[in-house]
N, C-alpha and C positions, 0 to 999 in steps of 0.2 A: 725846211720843214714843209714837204710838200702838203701833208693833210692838212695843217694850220690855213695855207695859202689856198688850199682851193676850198675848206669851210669861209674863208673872208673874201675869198673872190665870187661865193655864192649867195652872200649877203646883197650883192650889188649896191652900186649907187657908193655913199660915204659912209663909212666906219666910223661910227661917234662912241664918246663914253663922259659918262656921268661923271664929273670933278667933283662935284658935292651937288647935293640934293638938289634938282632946278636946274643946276647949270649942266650945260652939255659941251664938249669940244669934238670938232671935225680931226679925226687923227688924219696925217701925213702921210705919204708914202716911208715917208724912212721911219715914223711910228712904228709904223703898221710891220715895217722889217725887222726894228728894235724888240718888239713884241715874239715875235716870231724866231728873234733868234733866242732869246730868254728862253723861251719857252724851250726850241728844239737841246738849250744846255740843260735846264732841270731834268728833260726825258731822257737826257743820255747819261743822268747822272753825275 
């Protein structure tokens, strides 16, 4: 999912996300591909 991948490589730096309210976690590379590939299955339907 190339748009996904260069919107997060334009982020720079680490990709973090909210677990609950406060807490924050650094996502992964393979996160970050897990994410990525979810997402590329929902757009293709």
């Amino acid at each position: 999912m190339e748009r996904t991948g260069d919107a997060l490589a334009a982020l720079g730096g680490d990709v973090t996300v909210e677990t609950f309210p406060g807490a924050r976690h650094a996502l992964t590379d393979g996160e970050v591909a897990a994410v990525e590939s979810r997402l590329a299955a929902l757009l293709d339907g």
